[in-house]
VOVEX-465540 format. One record per residue (C-alpha): residue number from 0; y negated, x, z negated. Coordinates in Angstrom, 3 decimals, always signed. Layout:
<recs>
[NUM; [Y; X; Z]]
...
</recs>
This chain:
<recs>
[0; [-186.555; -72.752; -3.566]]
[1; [-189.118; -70.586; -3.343]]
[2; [-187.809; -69.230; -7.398]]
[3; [-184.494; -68.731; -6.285]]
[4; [-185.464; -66.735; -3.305]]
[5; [-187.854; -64.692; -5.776]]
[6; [-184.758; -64.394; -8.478]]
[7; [-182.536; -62.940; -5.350]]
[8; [-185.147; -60.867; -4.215]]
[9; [-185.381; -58.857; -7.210]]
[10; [-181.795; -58.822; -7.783]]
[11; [-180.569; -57.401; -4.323]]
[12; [-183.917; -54.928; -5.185]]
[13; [-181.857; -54.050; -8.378]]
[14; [-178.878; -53.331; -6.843]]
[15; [-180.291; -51.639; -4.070]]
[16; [-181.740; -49.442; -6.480]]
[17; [-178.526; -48.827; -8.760]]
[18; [-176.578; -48.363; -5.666]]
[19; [-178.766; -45.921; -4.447]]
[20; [-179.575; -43.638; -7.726]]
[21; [-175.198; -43.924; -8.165]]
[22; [-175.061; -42.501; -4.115]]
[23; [-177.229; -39.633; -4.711]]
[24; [-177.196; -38.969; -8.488]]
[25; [-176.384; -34.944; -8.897]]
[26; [-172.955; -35.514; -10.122]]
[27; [-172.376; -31.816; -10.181]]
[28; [-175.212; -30.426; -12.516]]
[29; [-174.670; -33.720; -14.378]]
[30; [-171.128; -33.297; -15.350]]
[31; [-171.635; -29.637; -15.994]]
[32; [-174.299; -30.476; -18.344]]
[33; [-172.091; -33.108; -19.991]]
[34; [-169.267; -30.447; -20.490]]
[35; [-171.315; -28.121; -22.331]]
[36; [-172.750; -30.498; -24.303]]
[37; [-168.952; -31.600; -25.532]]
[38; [-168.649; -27.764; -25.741]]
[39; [-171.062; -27.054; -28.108]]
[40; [-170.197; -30.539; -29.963]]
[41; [-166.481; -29.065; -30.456]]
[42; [-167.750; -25.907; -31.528]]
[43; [-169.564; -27.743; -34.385]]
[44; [-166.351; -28.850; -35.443]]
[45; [-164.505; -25.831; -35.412]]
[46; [-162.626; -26.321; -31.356]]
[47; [-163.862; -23.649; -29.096]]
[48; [-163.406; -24.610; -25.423]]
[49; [-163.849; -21.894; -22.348]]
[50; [-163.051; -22.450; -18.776]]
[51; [-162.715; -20.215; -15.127]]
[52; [-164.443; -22.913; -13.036]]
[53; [-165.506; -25.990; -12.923]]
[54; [-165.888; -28.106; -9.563]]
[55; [-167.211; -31.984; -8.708]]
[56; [-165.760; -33.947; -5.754]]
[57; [-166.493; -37.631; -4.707]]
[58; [-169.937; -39.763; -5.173]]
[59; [-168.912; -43.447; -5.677]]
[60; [-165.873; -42.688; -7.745]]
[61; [-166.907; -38.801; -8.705]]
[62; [-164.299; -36.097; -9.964]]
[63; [-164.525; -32.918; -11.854]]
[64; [-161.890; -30.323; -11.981]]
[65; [-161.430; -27.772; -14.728]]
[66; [-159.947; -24.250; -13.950]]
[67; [-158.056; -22.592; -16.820]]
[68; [-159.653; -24.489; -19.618]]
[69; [-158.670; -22.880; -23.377]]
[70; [-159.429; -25.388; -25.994]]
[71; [-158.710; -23.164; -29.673]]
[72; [-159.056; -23.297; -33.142]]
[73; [-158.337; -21.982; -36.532]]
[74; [-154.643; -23.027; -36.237]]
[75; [-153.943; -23.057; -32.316]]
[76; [-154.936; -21.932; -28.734]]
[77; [-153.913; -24.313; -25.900]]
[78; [-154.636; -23.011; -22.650]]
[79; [-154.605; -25.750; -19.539]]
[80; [-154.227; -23.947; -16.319]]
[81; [-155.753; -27.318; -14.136]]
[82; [-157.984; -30.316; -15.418]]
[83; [-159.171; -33.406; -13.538]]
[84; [-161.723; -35.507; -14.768]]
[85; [-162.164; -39.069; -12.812]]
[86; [-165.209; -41.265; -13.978]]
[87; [-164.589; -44.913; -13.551]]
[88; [-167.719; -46.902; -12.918]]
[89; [-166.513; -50.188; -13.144]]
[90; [-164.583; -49.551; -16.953]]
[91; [-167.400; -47.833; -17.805]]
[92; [-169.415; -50.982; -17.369]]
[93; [-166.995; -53.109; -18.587]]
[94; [-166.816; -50.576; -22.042]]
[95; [-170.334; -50.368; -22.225]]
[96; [-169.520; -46.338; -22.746]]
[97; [-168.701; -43.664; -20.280]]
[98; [-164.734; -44.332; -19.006]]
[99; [-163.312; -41.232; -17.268]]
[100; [-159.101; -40.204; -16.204]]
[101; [-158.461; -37.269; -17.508]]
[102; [-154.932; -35.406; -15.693]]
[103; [-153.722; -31.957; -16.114]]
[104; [-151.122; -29.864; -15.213]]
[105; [-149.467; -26.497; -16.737]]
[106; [-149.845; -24.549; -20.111]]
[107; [-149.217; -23.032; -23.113]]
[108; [-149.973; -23.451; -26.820]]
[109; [-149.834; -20.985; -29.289]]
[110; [-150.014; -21.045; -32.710]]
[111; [-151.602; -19.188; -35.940]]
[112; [-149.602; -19.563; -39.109]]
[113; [-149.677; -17.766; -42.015]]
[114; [-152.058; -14.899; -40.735]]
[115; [-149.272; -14.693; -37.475]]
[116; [-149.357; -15.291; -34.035]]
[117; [-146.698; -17.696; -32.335]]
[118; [-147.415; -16.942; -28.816]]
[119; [-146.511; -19.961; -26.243]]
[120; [-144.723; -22.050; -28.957]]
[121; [-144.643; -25.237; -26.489]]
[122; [-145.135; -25.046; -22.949]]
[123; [-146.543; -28.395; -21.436]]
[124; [-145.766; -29.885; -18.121]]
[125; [-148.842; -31.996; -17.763]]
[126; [-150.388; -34.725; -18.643]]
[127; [-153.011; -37.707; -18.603]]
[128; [-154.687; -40.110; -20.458]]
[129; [-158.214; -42.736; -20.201]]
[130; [-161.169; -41.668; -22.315]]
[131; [-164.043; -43.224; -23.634]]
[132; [-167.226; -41.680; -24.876]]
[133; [-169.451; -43.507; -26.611]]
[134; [-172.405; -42.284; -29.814]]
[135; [-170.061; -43.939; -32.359]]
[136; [-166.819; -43.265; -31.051]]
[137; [-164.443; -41.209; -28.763]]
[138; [-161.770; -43.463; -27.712]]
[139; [-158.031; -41.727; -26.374]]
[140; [-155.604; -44.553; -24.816]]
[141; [-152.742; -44.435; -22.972]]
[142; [-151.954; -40.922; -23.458]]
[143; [-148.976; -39.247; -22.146]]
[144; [-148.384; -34.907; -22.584]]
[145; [-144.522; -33.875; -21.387]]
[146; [-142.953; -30.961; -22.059]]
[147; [-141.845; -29.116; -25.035]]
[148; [-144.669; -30.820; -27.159]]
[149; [-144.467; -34.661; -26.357]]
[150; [-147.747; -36.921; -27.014]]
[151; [-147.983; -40.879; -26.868]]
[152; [-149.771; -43.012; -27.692]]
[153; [-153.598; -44.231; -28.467]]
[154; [-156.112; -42.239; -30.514]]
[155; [-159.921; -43.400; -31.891]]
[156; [-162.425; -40.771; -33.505]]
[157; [-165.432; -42.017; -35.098]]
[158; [-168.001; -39.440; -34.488]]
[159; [-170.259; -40.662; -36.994]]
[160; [-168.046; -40.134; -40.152]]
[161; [-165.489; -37.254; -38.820]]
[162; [-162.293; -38.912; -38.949]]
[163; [-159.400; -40.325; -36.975]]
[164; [-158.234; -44.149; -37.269]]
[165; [-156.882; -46.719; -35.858]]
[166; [-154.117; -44.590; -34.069]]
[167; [-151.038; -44.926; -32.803]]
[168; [-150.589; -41.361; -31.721]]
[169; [-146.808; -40.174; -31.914]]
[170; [-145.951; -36.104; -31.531]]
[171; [-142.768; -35.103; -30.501]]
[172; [-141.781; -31.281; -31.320]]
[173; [-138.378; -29.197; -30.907]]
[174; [-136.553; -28.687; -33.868]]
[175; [-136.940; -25.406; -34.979]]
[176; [-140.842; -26.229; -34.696]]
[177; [-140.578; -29.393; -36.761]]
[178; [-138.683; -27.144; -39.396]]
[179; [-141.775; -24.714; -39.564]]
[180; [-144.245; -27.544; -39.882]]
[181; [-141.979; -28.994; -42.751]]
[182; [-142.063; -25.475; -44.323]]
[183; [-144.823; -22.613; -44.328]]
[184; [-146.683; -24.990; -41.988]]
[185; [-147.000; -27.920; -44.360]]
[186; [-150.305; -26.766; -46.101]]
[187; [-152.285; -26.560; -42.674]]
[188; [-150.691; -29.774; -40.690]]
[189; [-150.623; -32.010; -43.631]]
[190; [-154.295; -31.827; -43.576]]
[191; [-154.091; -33.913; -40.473]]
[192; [-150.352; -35.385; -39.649]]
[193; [-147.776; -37.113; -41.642]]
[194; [-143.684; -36.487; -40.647]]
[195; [-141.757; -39.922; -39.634]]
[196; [-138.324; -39.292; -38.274]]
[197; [-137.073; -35.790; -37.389]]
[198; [-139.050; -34.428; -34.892]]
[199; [-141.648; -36.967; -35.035]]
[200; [-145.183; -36.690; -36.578]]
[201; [-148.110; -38.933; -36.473]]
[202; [-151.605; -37.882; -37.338]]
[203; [-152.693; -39.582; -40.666]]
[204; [-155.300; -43.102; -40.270]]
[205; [-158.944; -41.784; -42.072]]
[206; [-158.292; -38.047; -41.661]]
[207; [-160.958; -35.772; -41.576]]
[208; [-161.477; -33.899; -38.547]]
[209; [-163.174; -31.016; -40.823]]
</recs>
């Protein structure tokens, strides 16, 4: 008896303690610092991201929304006018990684072809998806992006080796955009996506990411 009183003791002292550093942890300054870090991360890679403001809401279930967040690169600029982050403890514990909701609403993306500017090629009427951060991978399921560019579908990225596999990530574009990428866009897009049916494109299992 006296064991098991010892045994739940320490475990309601555990989870006293957890409880407690998840109530007050600074959720604000942490998820800030966690966004830069991705930020500078991305840059590495060649994806610059810049944002307006950045806010945190909620402590057991805490939120972080994004204000105007541009994510760009060599080939494209998509701007995001409103991002919400939600961080799921329980998935998270379950995944053994960092599990967070990502929604968004509103935008633009542009892109740069052949030393040209295509301003607001797709417009975007929001979208969501679950994301999971861990050192080896980043994880992408569930997604969903409407509007002019359409986005389903599930997406890994192993961080240690730079490429993209085990996807089933299906883009949707318009037709006179899936004509361009067929054309003068081929030598830029074929670097990471593969056509399937008109309109449709899929990005390629093992592709590099650089």
């Amino acid at each position: 008896m006296r064991i098991l009183k010892f045994f739940a003791a320490a475990l309601f002292t555990i989870l006293t303690f957890l409880i407690g550093a998840w109530l007050f942890a600074p959720w604000e300054s942490g998820g800030l610092y966690a966004f830069d870090k991705a930020r500078v991360a991305a840059a590495e890679k060649g994806w610059f991201l810049s944002y307006s403001g950045f806010e945190s809401d909620g402590t057991v279930f805490p939120s972080y929304r994004i204000r105007s967040l541009d994510i760009e690169s060599q080939f494209l600029k998509t701007s995001l006018a409103d991002v919400t982050v939600k961080v799921l403890p329980l998935s998270s514990v379950l995944a053994g990684a960092p599990v967070g909701y990502v929604e968004f609403t509103g935008g633009g993306t542009s892109l740069y072809l052949m030393e040209s500017v295509l301003q607001n090629v797709f417009s975007h009427g929001g979208g969501r998806l679950w994301l999971t951060v861990s050192r080896k991978k980043l994880k992408v399921a569930n997604a969903f992006i409407g509007g002019d560019l359409q986005v389903t579908g599930n997406l890994d990225f192993d961080r240690n080796k730079g490429i993209f596999a085990q996807n089933t990530m299906l883009i949707k574009v318009p037709a006179n955009i899936d004509v361009m990428m067929n054309s003068v866009g081929s030598q830029y897009v074929g670097r990471y996506l593969e056509a399937g049916s008109p309109g449709e494109w899929r990005i390629k299992d093992n592709a590099l990411s650089y």
